[in-house]
C-alpha positions as CSV (number, residue, x, y, z in Angstrom):
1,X,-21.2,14.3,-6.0
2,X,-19.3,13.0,-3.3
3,X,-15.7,11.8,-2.6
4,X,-14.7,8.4,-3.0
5,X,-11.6,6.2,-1.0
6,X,-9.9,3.9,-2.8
7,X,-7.3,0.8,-2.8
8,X,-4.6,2.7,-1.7
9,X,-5.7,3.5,1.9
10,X,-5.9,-0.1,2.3
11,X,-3.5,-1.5,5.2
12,X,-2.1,2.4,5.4
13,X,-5.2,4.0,7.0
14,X,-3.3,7.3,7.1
15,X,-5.6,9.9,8.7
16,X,-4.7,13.3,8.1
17,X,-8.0,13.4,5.8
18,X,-10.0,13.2,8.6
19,X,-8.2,16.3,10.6
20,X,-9.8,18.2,7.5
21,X,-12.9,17.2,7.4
22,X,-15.6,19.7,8.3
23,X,-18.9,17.5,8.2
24,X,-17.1,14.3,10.3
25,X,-18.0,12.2,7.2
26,X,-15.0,9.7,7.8
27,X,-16.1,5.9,8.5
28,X,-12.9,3.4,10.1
29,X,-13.0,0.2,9.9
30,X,-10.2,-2.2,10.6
31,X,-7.3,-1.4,8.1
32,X,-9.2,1.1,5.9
33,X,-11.3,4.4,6.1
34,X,-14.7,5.4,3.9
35,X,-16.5,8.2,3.1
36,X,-20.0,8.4,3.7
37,X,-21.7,9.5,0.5
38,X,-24.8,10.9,2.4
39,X,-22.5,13.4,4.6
40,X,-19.5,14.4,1.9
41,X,-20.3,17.9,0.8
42,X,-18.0,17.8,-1.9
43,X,-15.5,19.9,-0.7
44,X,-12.7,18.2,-1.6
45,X,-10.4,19.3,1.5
46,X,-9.5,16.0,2.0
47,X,-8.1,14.8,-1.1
48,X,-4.7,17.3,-0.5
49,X,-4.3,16.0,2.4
50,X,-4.1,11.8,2.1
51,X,-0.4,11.0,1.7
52,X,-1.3,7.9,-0.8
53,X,-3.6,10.0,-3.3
54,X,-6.3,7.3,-1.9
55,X,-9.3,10.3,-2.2
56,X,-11.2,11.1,-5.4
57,X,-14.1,12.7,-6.5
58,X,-16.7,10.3,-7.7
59,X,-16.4,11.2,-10.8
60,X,-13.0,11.0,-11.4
61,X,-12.5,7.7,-10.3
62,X,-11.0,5.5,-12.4
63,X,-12.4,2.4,-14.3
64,X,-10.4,0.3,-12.0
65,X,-11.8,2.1,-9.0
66,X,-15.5,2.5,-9.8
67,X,-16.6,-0.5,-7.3
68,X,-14.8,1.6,-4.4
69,X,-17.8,3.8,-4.3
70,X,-20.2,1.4,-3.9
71,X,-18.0,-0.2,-1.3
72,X,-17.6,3.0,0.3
73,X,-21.3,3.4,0.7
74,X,-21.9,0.1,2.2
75,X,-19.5,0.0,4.6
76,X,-20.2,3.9,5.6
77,X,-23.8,2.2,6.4
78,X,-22.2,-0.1,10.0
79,X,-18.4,1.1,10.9
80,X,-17.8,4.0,13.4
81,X,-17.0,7.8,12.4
82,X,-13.6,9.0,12.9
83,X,-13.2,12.8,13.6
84,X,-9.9,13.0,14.8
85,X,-6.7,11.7,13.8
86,X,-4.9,9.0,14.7
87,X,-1.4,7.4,13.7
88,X,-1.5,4.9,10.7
89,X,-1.3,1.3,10.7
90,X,2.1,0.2,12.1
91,X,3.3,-1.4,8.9
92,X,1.7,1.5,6.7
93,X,5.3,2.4,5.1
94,X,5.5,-1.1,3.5
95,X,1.8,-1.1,1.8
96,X,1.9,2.5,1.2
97,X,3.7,1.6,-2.6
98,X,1.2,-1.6,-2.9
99,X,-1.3,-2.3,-5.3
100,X,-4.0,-4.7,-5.4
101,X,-4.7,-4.8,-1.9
102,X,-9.1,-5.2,-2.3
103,X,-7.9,-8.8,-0.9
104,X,-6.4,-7.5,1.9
105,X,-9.8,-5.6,3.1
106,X,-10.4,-6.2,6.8
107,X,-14.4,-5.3,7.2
C-alpha cells in the first residue's frame, strides 16, 4: 500500500511531510506535492505531519479522492523529488480552507 496526496495540498504545498520522510518519496511540482507509489514504504510518518490532513493511505481515501492516486502516480513519473523543506506557497493561508481546487492544478 502506499500513501496518497490529495486536493487539499493544492495551492498550499506545505512541506513539513517531506522533512519526515525517510525514503525521499516526495515529487513537487508547481503548486502541489505527490507521492511516488513505487518509493512509499507505507510508513505513514507523513500523514501527522501535513497541516491540511492532504496525506492518506491508499486505502482510506475517500470516494471523492480515489482519482488522486492515479494522479499521484503519473505525475510522480516527470516532476522533481523534494527532500527538504521549504516554505509554502505565499498565499497558502487563503486556500488552506478551500475545496475543489483539482481545477487549480498547476502540472
Amino acid at each position: 500500500m502506499t500513501h496518497v496526496v490529495t486536493e487539499s495540498c493544492i495551492r498550499c504545498k506545505y512541506t513539513d511531510c517531506v522533512d519526515v520522510c525517510p525514503v525521499d518519496c516526495f515529487k513537487e511540482g508547481p503548486n502541489f506535492l505527490v507521492i511516488d507509489p513505487e518509493e512509499c514504504i507505507d510508513c505513514a510518518v507523513c500523514i501527522a505531519e501535513c497541516p491540511v490532513q492532504a496525506i492518506c493511505a491508499e486505502d482510506d481515501l475517500p470516494a471523492a479522492m480515489h482519482s488522486f492516486a492515479d494522479l499521484n502516480a503519473d505525475l510522480a513519473r516527470s516532476w522533481p523529488t523534494i527532500s527538504k523543506r521549504k516554505g509554502p506557497l505565499p498565499d497558502a493561508e487563503i486556500w488552506r480552507e478551500r475545496t475543489d481546487k483539482i481545477t487549480y492544478l498547476e502540472r
